[in-house]
FIKOLNU-534704 format. One line per field, with one value per residue: residue number from 1; residue in three letters; x, y negated, z negated of N, C-alpha, C in turn. Coordinates in steps of 0.2 Angstrom, whole numbers. Each point is the difference from the previous one (the first is absolute). Layout:
N
sekol = [NUM / ...];
lumpa = [Ala / ...];
nxx = [X / ...];
nyy = [Y / ...];
nzz = [Z / ...];
caxx = [X / ...];
cayy = [Y / ...];
cazz = [Z / ...];
cxx = [X / ...];
cyy = [Y / ...];
czz = [Z / ...];
# end
This chain:
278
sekol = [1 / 2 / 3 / 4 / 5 / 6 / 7 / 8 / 9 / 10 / 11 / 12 / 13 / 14 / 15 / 16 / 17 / 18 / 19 / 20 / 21 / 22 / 23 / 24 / 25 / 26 / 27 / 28 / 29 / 30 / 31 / 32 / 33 / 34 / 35 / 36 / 37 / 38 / 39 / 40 / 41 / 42 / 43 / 44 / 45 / 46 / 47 / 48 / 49 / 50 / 51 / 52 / 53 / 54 / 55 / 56 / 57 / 58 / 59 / 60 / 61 / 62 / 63 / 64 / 65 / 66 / 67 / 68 / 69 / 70 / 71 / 72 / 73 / 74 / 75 / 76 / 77 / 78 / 79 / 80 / 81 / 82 / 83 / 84 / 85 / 86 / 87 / 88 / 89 / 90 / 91 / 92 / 93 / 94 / 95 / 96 / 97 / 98 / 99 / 100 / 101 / 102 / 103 / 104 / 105 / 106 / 107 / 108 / 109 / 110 / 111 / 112 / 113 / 114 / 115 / 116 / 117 / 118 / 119 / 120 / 121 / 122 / 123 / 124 / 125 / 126 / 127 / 128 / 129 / 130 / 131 / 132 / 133 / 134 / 135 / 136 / 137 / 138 / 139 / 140 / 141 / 142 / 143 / 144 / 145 / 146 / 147 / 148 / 149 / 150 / 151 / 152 / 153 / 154 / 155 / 156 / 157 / 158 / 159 / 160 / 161 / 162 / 163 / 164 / 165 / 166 / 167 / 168 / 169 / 170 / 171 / 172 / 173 / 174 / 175 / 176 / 177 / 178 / 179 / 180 / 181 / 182 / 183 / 184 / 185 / 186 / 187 / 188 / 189 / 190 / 191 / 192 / 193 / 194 / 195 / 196 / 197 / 198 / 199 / 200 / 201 / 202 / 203 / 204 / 205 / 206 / 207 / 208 / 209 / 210 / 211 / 212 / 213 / 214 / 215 / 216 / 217 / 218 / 219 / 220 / 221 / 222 / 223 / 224 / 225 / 226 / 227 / 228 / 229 / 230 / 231 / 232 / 233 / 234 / 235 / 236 / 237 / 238 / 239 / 240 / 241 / 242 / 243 / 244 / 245 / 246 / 247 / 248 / 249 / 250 / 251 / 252 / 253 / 254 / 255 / 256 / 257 / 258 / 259 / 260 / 261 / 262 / 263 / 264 / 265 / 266 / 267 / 268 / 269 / 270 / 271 / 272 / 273 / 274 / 275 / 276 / 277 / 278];
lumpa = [Unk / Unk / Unk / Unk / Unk / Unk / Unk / Unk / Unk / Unk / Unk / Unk / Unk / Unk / Unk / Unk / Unk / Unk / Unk / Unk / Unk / Unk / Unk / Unk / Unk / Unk / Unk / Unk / Unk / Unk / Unk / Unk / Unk / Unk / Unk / Unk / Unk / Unk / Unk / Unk / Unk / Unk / Unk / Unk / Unk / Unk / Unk / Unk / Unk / Unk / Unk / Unk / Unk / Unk / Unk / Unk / Unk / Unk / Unk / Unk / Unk / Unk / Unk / Unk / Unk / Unk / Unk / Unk / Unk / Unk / Unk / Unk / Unk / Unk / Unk / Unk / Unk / Unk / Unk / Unk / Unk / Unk / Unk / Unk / Unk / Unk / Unk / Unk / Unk / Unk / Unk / Unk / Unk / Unk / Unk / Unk / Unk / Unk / Unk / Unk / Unk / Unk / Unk / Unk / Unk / Unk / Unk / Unk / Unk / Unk / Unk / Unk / Unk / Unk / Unk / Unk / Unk / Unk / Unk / Unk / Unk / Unk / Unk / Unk / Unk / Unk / Unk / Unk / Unk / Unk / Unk / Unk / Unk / Unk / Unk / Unk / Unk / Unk / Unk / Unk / Unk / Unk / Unk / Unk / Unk / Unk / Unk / Unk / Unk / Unk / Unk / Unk / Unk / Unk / Unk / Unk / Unk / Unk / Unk / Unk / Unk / Unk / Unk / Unk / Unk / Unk / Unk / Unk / Unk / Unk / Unk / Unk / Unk / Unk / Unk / Unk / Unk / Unk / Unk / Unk / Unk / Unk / Unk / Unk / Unk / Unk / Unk / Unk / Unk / Unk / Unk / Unk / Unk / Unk / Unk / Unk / Unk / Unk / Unk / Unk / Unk / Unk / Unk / Unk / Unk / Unk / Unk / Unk / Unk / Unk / Unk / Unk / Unk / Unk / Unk / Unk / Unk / Unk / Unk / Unk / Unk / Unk / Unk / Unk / Unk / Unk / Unk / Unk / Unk / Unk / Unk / Unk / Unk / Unk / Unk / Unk / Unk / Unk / Unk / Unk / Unk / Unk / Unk / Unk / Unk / Unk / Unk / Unk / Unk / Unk / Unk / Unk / Unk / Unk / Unk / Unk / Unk / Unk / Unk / Unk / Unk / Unk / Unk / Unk / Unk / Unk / Unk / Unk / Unk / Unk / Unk / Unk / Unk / Unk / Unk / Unk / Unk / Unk];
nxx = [315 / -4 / -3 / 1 / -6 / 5 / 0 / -6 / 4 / 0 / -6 / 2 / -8 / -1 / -6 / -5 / 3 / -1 / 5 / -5 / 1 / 4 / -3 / 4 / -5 / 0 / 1 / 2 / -6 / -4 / -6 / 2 / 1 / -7 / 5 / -7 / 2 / -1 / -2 / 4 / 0 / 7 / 5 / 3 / -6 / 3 / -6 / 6 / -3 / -3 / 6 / 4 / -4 / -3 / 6 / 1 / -4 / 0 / 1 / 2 / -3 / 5 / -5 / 3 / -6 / -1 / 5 / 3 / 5 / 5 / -7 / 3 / -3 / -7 / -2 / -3 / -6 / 2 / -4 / -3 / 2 / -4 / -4 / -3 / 2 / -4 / -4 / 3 / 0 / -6 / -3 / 3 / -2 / -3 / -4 / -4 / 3 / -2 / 4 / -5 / 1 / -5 / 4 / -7 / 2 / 4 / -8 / 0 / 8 / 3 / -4 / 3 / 8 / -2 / -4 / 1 / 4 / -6 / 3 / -1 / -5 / 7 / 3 / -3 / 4 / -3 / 3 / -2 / -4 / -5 / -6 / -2 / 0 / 5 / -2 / 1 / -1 / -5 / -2 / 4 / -2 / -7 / -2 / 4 / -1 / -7 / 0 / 1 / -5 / -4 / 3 / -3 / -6 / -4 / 3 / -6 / 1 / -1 / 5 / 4 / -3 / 3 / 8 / -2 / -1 / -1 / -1 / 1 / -3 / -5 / 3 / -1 / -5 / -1 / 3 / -1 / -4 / 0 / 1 / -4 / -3 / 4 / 0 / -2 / 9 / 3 / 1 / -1 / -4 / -1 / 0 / -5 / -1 / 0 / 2 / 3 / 1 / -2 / 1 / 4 / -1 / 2 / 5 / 0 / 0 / 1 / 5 / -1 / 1 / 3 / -1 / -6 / 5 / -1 / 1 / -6 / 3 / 2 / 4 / 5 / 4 / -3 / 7 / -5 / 3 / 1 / -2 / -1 / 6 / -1 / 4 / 5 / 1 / -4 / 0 / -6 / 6 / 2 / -4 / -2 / 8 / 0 / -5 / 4 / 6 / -2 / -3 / 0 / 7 / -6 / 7 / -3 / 6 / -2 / -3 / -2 / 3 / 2 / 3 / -7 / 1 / 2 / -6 / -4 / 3 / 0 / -6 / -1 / 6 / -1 / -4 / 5 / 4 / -4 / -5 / 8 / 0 / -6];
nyy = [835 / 4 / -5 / 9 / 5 / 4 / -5 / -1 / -4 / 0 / -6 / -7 / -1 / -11 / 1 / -4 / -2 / 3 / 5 / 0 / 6 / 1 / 6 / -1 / 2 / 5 / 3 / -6 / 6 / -3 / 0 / -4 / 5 / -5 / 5 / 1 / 2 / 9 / 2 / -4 / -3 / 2 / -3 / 3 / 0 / -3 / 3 / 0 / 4 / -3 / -1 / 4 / 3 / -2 / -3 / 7 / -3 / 0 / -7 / 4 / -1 / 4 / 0 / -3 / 1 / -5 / 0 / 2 / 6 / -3 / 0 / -7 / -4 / -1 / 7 / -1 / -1 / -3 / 2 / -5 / 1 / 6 / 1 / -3 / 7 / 5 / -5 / -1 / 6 / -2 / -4 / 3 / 8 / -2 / 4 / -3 / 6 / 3 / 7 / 4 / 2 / 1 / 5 / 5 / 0 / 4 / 3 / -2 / 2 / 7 / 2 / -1 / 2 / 5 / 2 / 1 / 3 / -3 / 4 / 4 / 6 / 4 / 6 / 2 / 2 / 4 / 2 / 7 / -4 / -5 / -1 / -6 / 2 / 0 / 5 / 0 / -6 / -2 / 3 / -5 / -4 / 1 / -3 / -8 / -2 / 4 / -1 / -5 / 2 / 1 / -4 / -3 / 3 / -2 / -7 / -3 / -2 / -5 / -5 / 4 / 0 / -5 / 4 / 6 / 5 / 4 / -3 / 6 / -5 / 0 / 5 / 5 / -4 / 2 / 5 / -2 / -2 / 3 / 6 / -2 / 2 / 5 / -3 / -7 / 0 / -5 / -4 / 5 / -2 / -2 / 7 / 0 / -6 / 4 / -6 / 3 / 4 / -3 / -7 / 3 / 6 / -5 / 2 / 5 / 0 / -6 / 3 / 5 / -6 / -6 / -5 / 0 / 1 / -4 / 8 / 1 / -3 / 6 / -5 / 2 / 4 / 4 / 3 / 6 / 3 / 7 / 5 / 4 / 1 / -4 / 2 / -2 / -3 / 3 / 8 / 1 / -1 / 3 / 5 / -3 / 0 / 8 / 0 / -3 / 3 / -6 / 6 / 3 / 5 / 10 / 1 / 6 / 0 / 7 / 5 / -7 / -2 / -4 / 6 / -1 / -4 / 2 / 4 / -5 / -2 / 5 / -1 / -2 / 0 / 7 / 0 / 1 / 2 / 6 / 1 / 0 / 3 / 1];
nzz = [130 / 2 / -3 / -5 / -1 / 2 / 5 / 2 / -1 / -6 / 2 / -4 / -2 / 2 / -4 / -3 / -4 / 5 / -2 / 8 / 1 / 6 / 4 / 4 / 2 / 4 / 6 / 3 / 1 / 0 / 1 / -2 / -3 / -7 / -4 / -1 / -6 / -1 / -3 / -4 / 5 / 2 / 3 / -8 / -1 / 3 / 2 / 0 / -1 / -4 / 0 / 0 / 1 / -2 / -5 / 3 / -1 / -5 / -2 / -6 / -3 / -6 / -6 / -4 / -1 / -2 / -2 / 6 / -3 / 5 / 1 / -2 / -5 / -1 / -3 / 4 / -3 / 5 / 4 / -2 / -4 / 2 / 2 / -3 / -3 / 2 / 2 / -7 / -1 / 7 / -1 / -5 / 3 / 0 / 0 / 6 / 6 / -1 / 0 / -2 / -4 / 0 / -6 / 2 / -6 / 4 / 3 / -6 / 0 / 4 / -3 / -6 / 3 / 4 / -5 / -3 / 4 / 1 / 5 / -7 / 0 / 4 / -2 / -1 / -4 / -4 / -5 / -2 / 3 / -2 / 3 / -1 / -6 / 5 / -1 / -8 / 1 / -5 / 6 / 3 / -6 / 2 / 9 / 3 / -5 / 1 / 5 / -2 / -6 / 3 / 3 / -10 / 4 / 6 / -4 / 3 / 5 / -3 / 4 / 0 / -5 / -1 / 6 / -1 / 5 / -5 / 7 / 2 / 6 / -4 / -4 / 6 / 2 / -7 / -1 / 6 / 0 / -5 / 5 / 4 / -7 / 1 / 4 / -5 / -1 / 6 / -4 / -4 / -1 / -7 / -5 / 2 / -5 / -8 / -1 / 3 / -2 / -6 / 5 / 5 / -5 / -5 / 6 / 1 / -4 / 0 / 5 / -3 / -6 / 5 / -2 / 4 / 5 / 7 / 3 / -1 / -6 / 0 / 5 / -6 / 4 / -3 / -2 / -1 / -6 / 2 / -3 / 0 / -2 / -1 / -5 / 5 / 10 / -3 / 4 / -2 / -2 / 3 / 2 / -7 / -1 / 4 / -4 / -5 / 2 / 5 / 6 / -6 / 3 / 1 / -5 / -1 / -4 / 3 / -5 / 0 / -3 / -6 / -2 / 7 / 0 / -6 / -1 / 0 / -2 / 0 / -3 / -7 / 0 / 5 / -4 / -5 / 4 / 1 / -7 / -3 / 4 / -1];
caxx = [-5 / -8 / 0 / -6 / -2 / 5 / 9 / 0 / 1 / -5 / 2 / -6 / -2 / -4 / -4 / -4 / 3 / 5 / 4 / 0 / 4 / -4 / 5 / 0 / 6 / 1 / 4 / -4 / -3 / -4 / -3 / 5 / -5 / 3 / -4 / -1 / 0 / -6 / 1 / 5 / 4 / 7 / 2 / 3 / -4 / -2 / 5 / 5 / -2 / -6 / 1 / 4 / -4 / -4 / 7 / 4 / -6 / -4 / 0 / -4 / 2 / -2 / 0 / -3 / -4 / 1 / 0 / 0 / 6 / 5 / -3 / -1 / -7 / -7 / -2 / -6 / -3 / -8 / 3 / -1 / 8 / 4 / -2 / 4 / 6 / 3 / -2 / 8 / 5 / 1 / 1 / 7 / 2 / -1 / -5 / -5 / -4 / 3 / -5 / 1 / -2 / -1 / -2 / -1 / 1 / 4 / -3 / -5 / 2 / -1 / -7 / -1 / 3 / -5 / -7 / 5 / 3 / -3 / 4 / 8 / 1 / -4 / -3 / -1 / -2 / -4 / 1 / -1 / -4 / -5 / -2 / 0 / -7 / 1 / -3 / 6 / 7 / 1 / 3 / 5 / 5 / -4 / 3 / 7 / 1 / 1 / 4 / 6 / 1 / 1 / 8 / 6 / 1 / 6 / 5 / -1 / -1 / -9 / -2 / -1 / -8 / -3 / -1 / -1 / -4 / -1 / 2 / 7 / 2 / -1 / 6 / 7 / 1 / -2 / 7 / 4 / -2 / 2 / 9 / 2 / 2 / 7 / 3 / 3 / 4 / 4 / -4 / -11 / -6 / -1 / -8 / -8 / -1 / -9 / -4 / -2 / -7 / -5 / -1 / -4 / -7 / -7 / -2 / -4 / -7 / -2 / -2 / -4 / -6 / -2 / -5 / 6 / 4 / -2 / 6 / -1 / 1 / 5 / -1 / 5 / 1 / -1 / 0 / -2 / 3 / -3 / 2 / -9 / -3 / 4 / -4 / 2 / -4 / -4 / 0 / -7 / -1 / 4 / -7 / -2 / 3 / -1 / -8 / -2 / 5 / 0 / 7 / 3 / 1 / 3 / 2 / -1 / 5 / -2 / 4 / 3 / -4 / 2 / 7 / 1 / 4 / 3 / -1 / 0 / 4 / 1 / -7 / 1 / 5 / -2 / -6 / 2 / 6 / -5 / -1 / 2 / 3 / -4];
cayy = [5 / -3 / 3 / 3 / -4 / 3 / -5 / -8 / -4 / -4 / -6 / -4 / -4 / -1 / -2 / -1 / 2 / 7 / 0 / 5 / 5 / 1 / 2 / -1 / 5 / 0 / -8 / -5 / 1 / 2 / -5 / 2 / 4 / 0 / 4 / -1 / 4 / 0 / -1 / 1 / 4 / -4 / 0 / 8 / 3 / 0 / 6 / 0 / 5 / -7 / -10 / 4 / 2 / -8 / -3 / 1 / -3 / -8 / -2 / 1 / -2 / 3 / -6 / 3 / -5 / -3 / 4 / 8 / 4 / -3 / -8 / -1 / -3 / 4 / 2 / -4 / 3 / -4 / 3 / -7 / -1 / 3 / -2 / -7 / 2 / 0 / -4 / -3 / 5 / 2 / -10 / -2 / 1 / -7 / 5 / 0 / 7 / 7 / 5 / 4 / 8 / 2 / 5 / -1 / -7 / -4 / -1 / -2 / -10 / -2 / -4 / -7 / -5 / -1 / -4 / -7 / -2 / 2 / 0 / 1 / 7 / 2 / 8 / 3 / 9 / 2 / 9 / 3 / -4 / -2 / -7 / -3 / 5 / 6 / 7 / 2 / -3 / -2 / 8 / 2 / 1 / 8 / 5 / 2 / 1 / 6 / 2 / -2 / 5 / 8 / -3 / 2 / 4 / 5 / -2 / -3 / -7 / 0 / 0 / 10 / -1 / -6 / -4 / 6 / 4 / 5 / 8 / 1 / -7 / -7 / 0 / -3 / -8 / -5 / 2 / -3 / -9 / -2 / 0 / -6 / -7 / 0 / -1 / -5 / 3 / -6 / -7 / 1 / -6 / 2 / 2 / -5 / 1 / 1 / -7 / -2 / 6 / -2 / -4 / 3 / 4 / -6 / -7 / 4 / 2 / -6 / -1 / 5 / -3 / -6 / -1 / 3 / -7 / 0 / 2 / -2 / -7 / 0 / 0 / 4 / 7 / 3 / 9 / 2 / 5 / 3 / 6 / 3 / 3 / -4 / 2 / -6 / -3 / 7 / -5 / -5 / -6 / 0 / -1 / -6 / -8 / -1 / -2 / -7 / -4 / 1 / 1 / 4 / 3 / 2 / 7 / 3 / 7 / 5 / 1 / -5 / -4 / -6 / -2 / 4 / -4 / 4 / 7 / 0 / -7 / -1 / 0 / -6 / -5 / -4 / -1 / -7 / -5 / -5 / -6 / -7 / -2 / 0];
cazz = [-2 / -1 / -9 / 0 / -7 / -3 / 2 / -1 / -6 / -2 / 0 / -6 / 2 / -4 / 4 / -3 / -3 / -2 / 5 / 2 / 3 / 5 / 6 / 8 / 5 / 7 / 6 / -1 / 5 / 0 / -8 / -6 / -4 / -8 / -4 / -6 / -3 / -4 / -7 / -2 / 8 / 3 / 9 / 1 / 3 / 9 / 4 / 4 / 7 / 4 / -4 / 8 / 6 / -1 / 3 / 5 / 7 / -2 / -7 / -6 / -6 / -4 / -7 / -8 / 1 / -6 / -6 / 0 / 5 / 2 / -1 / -5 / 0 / -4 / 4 / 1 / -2 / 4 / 9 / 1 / -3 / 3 / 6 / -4 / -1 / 7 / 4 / -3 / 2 / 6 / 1 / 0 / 6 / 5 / 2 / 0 / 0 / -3 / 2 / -8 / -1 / -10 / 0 / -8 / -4 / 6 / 2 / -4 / 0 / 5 / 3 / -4 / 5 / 7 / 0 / -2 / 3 / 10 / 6 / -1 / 0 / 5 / -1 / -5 / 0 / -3 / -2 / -7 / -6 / -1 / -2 / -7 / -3 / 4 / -2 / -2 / 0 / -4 / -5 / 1 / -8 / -5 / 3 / -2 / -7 / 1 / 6 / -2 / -6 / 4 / 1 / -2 / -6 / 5 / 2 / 8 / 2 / 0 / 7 / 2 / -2 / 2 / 6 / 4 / 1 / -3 / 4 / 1 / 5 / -5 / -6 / 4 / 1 / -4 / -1 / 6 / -1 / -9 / 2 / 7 / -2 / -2 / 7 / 1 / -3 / -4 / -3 / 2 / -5 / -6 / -3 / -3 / -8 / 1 / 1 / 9 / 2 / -2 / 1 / 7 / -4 / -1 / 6 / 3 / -6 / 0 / 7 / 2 / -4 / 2 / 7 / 6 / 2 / 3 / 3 / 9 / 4 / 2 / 8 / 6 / -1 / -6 / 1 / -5 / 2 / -7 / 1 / 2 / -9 / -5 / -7 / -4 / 1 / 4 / 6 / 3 / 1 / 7 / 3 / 0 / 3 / 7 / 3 / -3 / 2 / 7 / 2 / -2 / -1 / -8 / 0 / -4 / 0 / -5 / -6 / 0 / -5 / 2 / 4 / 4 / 6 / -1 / 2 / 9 / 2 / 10 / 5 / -3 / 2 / 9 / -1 / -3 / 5 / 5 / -3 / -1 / 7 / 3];
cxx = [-6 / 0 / -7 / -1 / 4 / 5 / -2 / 1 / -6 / 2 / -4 / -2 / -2 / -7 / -5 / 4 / 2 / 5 / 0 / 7 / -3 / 5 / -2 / 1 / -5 / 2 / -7 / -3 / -10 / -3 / 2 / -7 / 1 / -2 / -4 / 2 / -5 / 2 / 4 / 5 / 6 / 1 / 1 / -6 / -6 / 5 / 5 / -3 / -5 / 1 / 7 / -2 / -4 / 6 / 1 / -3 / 1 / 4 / -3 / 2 / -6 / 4 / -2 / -5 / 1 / 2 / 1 / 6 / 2 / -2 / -3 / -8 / -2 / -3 / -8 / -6 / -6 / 2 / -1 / 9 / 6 / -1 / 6 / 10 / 3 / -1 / 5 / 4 / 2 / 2 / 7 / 5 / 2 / -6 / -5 / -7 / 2 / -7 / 1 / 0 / -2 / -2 / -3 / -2 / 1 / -4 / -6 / 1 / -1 / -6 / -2 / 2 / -3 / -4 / 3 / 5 / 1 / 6 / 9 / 0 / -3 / -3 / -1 / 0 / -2 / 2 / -1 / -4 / -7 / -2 / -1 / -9 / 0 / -3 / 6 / 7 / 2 / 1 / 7 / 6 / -3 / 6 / 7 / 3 / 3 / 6 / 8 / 2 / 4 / 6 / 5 / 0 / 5 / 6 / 0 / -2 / -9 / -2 / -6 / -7 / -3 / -3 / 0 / -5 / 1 / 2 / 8 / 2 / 2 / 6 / 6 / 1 / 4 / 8 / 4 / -1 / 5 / 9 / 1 / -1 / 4 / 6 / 5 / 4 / -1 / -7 / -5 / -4 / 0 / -8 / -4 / 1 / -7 / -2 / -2 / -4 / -5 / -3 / -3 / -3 / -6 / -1 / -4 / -7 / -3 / -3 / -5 / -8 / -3 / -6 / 4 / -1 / -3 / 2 / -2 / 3 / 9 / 1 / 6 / 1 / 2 / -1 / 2 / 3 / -1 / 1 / -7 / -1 / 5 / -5 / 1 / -7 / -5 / -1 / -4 / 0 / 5 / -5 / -4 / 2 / -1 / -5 / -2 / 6 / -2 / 5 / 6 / 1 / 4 / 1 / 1 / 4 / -3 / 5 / 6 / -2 / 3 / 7 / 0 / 2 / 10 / 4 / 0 / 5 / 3 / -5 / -1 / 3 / 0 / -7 / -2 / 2 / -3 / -6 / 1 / 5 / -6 / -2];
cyy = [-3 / 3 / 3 / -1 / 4 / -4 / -7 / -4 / -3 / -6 / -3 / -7 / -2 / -3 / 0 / 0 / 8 / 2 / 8 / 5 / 3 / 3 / -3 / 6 / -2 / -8 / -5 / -3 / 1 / -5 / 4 / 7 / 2 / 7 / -1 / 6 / 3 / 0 / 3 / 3 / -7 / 1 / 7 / 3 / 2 / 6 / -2 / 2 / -4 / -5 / -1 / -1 / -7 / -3 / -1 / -6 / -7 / -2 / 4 / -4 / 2 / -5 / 4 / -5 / -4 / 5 / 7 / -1 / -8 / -8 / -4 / -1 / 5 / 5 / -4 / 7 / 1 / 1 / -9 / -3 / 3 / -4 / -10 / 1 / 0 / -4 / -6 / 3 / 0 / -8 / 2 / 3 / -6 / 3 / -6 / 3 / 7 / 6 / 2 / 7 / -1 / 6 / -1 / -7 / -8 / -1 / -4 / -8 / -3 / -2 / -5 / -6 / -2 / -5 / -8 / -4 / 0 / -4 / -1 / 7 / 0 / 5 / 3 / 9 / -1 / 7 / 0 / -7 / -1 / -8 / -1 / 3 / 9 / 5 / 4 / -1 / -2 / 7 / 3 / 3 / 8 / 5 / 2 / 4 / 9 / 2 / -2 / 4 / 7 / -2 / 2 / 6 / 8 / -1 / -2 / -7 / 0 / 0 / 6 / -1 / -5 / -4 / 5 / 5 / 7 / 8 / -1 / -1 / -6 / 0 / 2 / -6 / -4 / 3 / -3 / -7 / 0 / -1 / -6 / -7 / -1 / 1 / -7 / 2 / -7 / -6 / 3 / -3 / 3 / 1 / -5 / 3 / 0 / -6 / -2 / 6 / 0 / -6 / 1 / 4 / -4 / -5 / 7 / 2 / -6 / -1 / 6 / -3 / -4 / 2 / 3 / -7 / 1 / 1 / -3 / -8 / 3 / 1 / 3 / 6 / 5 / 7 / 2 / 8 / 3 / 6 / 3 / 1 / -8 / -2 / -8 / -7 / 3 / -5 / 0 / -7 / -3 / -1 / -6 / -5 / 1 / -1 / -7 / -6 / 0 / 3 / 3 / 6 / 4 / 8 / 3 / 8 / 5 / 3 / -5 / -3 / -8 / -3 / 4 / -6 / 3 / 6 / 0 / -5 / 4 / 1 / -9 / -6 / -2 / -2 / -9 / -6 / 0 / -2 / -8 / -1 / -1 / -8];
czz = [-3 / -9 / 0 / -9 / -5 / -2 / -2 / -6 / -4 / -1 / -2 / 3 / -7 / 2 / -7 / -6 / -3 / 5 / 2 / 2 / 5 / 6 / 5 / 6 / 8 / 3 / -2 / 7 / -2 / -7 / -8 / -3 / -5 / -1 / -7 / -5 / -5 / -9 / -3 / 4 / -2 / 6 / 1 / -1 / 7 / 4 / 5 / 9 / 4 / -2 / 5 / 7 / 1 / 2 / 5 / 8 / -6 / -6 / -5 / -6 / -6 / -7 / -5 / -4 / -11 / -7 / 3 / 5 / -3 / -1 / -7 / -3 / -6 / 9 / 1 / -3 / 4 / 8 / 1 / 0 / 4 / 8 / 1 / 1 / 10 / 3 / -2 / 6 / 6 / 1 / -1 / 2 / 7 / 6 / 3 / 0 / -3 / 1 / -7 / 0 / -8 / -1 / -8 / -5 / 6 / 5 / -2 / 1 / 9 / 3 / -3 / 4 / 6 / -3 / -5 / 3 / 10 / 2 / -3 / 3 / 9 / 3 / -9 / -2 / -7 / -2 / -7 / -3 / 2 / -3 / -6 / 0 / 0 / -3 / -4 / -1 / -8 / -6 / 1 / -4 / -2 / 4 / -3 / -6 / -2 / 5 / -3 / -6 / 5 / 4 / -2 / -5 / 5 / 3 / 8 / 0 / 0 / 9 / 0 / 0 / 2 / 5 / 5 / -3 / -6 / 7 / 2 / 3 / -4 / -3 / 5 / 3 / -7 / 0 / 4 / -3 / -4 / 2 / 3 / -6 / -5 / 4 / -1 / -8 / -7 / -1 / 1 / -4 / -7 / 2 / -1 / -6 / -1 / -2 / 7 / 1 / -3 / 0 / 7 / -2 / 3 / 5 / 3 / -2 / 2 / 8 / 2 / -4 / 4 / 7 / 8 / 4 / 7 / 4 / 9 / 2 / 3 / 5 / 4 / 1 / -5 / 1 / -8 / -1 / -8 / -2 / -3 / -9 / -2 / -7 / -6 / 0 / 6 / 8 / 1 / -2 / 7 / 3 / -1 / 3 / 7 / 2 / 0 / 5 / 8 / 3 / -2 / 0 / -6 / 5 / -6 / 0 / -3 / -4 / -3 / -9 / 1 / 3 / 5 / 6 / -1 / 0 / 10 / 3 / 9 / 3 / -2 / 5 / 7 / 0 / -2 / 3 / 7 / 1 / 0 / 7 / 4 / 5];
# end
């Protein structure tokens, strides 16, 4: 029986001196594909319903990245560190080549690796993030902050606001999502402590500050995915990567915000995989 991200075991790796926690699931078919995760995100943070479906065709592999969920270390403070962490991580997989997904934070790193690391990455997707300099991303703490007080003040998961839409599609998707990742019963990751939330705080402020990176030197296939309102890392900046990256492909979800590859994941996912079957 094929392991989904409800079943599969977590397994430990050592690699740079930390010891990552890490799933494995679909058959061992197709170029391995890392998930990057976004902030303060764990493995139990990834929707079951599109980390499933992705499985089902190919190798996934889903990690808790330094200092967060199930993996030892300092959380890195820097998307440079971070970038440094996986590239640990994937080498000791035994990986020459690998496909990515970065969502988010996780996209941030994932173009770090492309442009740092030419010819480990062979397909690239791209969701809920932006470049280095990006248009509001270093406002990411103003946004969240609020969003999170109002969480707890109605007793909901910040997702709700955070990573969807204000209409009555948006908060029926964010009510689904929120169930579906509660789906995995047994060994689920520990919470991000606030020491690792406010050190990815500060690796994003910092990335949304730096100069922008030079995204045309990137020469592979690159799909760009987004949701039309994401308030987090505004999707005009989805738009820039698509203009500046050759050749790349961008979808855009309406009444979508950041967790709209989420929200869409059955428009998402056939789109995804033939993409990287391509």
């Amino acid at each position: 029986m094929t392991e989904t991200l409800q079943t599969a075991p977590t397994q430990y790796l050592e690699a740079g001196g930390i010891r990552f926690a890490y799933r494995r699931l679909g058959p061992d078919a197709g170029t391995p594909l890392i998930l990057l995760q976004h902030f303060t995100g764990t493995m139990d943070s990834w929707d079951p319903a599109a980390v499933d479906a992705l499985a089902a065709e190919r190798t996934v592999i889903v990690f808790d990245n330094a200092g967060v969920g199930g993996s030892s270390g300092a959380t890195p403070d820097n998307v440079e560190q971070q970038t440094a962490d996986a590239e640990s991580f994937i080498a000791a997989l035994g990986f020459g080549e690998v496909d990515l997904l970065g969502f988010s934070l996780g996209g941030f790193v994932a173009q770090d690796i492309v442009l740092k690391a030419p010819g480990l990455v062979r397909r690239l997707i791209l969701t809920g993030t932006g470049p280095a300099g990006g248009k509001g991303i270093d406002q990411v703490g103003a946004v969240s902050w609020p969003l999170m007080a109002k969480g707890l003040l109605t007793l909901r998961d910040p997702k709700t606001f955070l990573f969807f839409t204000a209409t009555a599609n948006g908060r029926q998707a964010a009510k689904a999502f929120l169930q579906r990742l509660k789906e995995r019963k047994a060994n689920r990751d520990k919470e991000p402590t606030p020491r690792a939330f406010l050190r990815q705080l500060k690796a994003i402020k910092a990335w949304g500050r730096q100069a922008p990176q030079d995204l045309g030197g990137i020469r592979i296939p690159v799909l760009i995915a987004n949701g039309d309102n994401d308030i987090m890392v505004p999707t005009v900046n989805s738009h820039d990567m698509a203009r500046r990256i050759p050749g790349s492909q961008l979808v855009i979800y309406k009444d979508a915000g950041h967790g709209g590859i989420f929200q869409y994941h059955g428009e998402f996912v056939p789109k995804a995989l033939a993409f990287l079957n391509d």
